[in-house]
N, C-alpha and C positions, 0 to 999 in steps of 0.2 A: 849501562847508563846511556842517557843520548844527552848530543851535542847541545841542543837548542834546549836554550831557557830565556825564560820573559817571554814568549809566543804567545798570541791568541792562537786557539784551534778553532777554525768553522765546524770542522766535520761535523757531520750528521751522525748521532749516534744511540743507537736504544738497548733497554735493559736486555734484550736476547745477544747484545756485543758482551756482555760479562763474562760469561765463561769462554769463547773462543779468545778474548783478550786471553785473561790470566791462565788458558791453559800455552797459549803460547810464548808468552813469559815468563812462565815455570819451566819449558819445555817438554811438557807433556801432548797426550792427544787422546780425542773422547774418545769412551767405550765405545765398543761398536755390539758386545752384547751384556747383559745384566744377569746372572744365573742362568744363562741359558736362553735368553731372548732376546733377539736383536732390539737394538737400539738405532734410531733414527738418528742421522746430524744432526749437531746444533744448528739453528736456523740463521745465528747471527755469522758476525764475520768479526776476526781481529781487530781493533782500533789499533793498535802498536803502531803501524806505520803511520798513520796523522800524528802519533806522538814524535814523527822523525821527521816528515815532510805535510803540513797540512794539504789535505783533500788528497790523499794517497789512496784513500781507502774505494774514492769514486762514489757517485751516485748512485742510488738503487729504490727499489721499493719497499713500501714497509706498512704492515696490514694490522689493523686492530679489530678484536670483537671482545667487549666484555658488558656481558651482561646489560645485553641489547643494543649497545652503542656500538659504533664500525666506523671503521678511517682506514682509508690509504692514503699513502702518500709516494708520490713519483716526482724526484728529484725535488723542485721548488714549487710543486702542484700537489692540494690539499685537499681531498673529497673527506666532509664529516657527515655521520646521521647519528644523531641523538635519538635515544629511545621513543619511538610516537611521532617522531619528525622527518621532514623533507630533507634529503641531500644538498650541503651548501659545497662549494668550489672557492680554495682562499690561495693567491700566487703568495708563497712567504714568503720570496725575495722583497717584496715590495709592501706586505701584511703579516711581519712573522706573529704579531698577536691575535691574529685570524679574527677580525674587526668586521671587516667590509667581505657579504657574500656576494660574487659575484655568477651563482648558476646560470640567473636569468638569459642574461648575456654569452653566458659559454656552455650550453647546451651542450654541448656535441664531447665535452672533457667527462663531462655526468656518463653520457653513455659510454664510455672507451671506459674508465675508470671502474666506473661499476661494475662491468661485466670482468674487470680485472680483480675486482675482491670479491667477487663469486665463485669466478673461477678458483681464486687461492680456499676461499672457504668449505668449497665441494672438495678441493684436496686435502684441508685439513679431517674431512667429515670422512675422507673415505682412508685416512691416515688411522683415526680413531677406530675405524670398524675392521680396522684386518685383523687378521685370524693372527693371534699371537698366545703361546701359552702362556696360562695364567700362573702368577709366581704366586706362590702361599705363603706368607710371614707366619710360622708357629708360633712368635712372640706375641703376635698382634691379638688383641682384644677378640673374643669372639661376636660375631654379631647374633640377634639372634634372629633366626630363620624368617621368612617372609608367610605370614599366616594368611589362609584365605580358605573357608568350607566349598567345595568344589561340588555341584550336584549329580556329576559320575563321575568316572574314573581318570586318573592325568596327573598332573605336577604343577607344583608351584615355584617359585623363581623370581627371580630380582632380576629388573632390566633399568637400566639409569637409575637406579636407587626404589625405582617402582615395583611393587607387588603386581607378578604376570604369572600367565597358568595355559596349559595347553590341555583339553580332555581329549582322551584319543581313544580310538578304535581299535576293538579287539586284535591283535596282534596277525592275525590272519588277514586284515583288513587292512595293514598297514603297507606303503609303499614307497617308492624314492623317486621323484617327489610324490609327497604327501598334498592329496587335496585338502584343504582348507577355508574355514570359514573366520574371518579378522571380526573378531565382535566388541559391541558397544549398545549398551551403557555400561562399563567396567568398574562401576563403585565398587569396595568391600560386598555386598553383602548380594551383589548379579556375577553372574545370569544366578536366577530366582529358580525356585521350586515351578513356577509359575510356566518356566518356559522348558521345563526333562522334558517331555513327552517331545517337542520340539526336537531338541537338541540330541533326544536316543534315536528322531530318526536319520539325524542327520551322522553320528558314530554308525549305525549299523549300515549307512550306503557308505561307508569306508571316509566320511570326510569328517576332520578332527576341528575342533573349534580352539581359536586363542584368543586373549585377549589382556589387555596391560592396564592397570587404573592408575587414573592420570589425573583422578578427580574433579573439579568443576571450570574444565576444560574451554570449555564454550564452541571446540575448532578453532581456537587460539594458537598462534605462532607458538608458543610452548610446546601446545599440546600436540602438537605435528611433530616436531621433533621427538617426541615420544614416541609416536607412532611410530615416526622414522625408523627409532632404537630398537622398537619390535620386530618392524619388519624384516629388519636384517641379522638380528638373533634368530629366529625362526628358522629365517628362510638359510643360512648359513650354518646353525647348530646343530635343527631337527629336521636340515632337508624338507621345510614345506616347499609346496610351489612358490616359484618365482610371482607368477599373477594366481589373482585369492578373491572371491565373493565377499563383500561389504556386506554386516549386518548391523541395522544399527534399531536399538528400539528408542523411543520415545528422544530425548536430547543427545542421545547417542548419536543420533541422525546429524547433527550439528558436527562433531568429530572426524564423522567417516565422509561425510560429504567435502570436508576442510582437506583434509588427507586426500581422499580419492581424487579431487579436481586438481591436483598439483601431481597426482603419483597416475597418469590416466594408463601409462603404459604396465604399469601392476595390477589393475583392476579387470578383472573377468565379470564382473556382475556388482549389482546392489540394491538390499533387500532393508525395506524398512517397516517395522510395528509403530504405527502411529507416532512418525520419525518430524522432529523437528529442524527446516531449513531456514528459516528465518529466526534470527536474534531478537527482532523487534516482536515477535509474536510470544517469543517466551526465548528467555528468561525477562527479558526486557533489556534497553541498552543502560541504563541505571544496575543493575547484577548483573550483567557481563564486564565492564566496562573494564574491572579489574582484574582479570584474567586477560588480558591485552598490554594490559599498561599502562590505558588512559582514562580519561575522564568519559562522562557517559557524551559530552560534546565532542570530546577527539575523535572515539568511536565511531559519530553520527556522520563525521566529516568522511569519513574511512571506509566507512561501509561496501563501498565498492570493493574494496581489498579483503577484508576478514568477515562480511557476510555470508556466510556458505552459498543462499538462494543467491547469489549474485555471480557464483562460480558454475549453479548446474549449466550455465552456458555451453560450456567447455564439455560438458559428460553427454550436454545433445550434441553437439557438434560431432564427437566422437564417436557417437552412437553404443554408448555404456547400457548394457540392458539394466532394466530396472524392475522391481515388482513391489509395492508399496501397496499395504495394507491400513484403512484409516476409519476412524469411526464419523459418522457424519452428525452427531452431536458434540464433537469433543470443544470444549470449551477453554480446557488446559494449550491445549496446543491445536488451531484452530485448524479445520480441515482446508478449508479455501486459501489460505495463507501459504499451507507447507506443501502437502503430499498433492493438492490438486495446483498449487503454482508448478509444481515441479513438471508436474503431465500438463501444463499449459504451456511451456517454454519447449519442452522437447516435440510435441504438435504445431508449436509455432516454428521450430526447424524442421520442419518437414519428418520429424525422426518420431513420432506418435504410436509407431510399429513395436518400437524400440522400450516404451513402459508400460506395464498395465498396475491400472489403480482400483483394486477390490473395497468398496466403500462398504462398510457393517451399517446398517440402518438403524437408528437409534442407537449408537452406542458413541458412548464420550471415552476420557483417558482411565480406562479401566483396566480389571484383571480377566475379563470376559472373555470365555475359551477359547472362542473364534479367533480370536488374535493368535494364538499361542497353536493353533492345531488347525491351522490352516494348508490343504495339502498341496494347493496350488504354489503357497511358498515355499514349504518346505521343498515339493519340486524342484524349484527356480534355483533356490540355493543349492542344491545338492549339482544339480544340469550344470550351474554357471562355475563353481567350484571343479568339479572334473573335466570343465573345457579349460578352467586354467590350468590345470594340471598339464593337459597333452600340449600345449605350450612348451613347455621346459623340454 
């Protein structure tokens, strides 16, 4: 029992203190493995002692993310972001009903803070992704398998709940690391008939192709973490290369451009079929809008952040080879918009060396062969894919 009754407690305290409380009250202590696999600490801490001496427990920090929304908080200092929203700053000693934001004013707690619940969210990201065996409940419901018609030879697989697929290369072909090609547009029903000739030449120079459907993605914050959860199955399951050739066709180009401008040290190359970078050009900010979170004005306000064409910045700067192929009737996905902004931006940094842009005359968003059996790309990918390889 404890002495003290009729006490307020201050402490500070949240639902991750529930099980270190009542395992220390029971006199117990966490598993430290599960059938065979470690188990991580609990995250929280005891409350027990605030129940003996208030504020025993001491000050600390304490990080939220769910389902887009994130908070921390350090001692009586409150960083929030609402889903689609700006970081507010609220001192609870003097505002515990977090009323009055005062960012504006205290700039400099924004920066220290945030990079404080980055840094915890990149460890919880790489907490998720270690190699731990997988335990198999025999009881559990079976699921059923992840279906996908593959146009040559490979496997299919579930990565975050998503249907993914690697086609690989004759066995003689194969290597550790594995060169690879990260492809997009990954709906059910691509890569297409449209693009084998492609893609057999790209298995017989030894480089395998993967790809995860994430569906209408847009290069949405989602849809990056997706990517994320790929790249690091791949690259940690089936020993592909650590850096991987970008292909992306038609709104694909939206995905891999979203992904590559944030991931620039994993990217060897990037290869696009009549690849769309701008959101405004297609799908439009009205049908993206909600693959974001927001409204098609929040979007518009935002664009700087979740535009793709507003990131190739960052791929000229770094000097990311590129080879982009576009038809100069396309009407779907305009050519001056996407594929020749892109070769405009990297010529405007002096990096013009660094992309070439093979225009088809007369041709819009089609199945026209030239797209598909083009040898200069197919080149580019296979070249930029096996330089990321010798990398590793």
């Amino acid at each position: 029992g404890f002495a003290a009754r009729g006490e307020l407690r201050r402490q500070v305290g949240h639902v991750i203190d529930v099980v270190p409380t009542l395992l220390e009250a029971a006199g117990g202590k966490a598993p430290t493995q599960w059938k065979g696999v470690a188990v991580p600490p609990p995250p929280g801490k005891s409350l027990l002692p605030a129940l003996v001496k208030d504020g025993a427990v001491g000050s600390r920090e304490l990080w939220w993310s769910h389902e887009g929304h994130h908070a921390l908080r350090d001692g009586d200092v409150k960083i929030v972001k609402a889903k689609g929203e700006e970081w507010e700053v609220f001192f609870l000693d003097e505002d515990p009903t977090e009323s009055v934001d005062i960012a504006a004013v205290k700039p400099g707690i924004i920066r220290r803070l945030r990079a404080r619940w980055r840094s915890q969210a990149e460890a919880f990201v790489k907490l998720a992704h270690a190699q731990v065996k997988p335990v198999v409940d025999k009881n559990a419901p079976k699921q059923n398998p992840p279906k996908k018609n593959l146009i040559l030879p490979g496997e299919v697989f579930r990565v975050a709940g998503r249907t993914a697929f690697v086609m690989w290369p004759e066995k003689s072909k194969r290597t550790s690391p594995q060169p690879w090609v990260f492809y997009s547009l990954t709906l059910p029903g691509l890569p297409d008939r449209h693009e084998k000739w492609m893609h057999e030449q790209f298995l017989d120079a030894g480089v395998a192709i993967a790809g995860i459907d994430i569906g209408e993605a847009y290069g949405s914050p989602t849809g990056r973490k997706q990517f994320d959860a790929m790249y690091a199955h791949v690259t940690e399951q089936y020993r592909l290369a650590k850096k991987v050739c970008m292909l992306g066709r038609s709104r694909g180009g939206l995905w891999m451009t979203s992904w590559a401008s944030r991931n620039i040290d994993k990217v060897s190359g990037i290869a696009g079929i009549y690849p769309v970078f701008d959101l405004r050009s297609y799908p439009g900010l009205k049908r993206a809008a909600p693959a974001f979170g927001l409204s098609a004005k929040q979007l518009e306000a935002k664009l700087t952040e979740h535009n793709p064409i507003a990131q190739v910045d960052r791929l000229a700067q770094a000097k990311v080879p590129m080879y982009l192929i576009h038809g100069d009737v396309d009407k779907v996905v305009p050519l001056a918009a996407n594929s020749g902004a892109v070769a405009g931006i990297y010529k405007a940094r002096g990096r013009g060396g660094a992309v070439e842009l093979e225009v088809l005359k007369g041709q819009g968003h089609n199945f026209f062969t030239g797209f598909f059996r083009s040898e200069n790309l197919v080149q580019f990918v296979i070249r930029q894919a096996k330089a990321g390889a010798q990398v590793d």
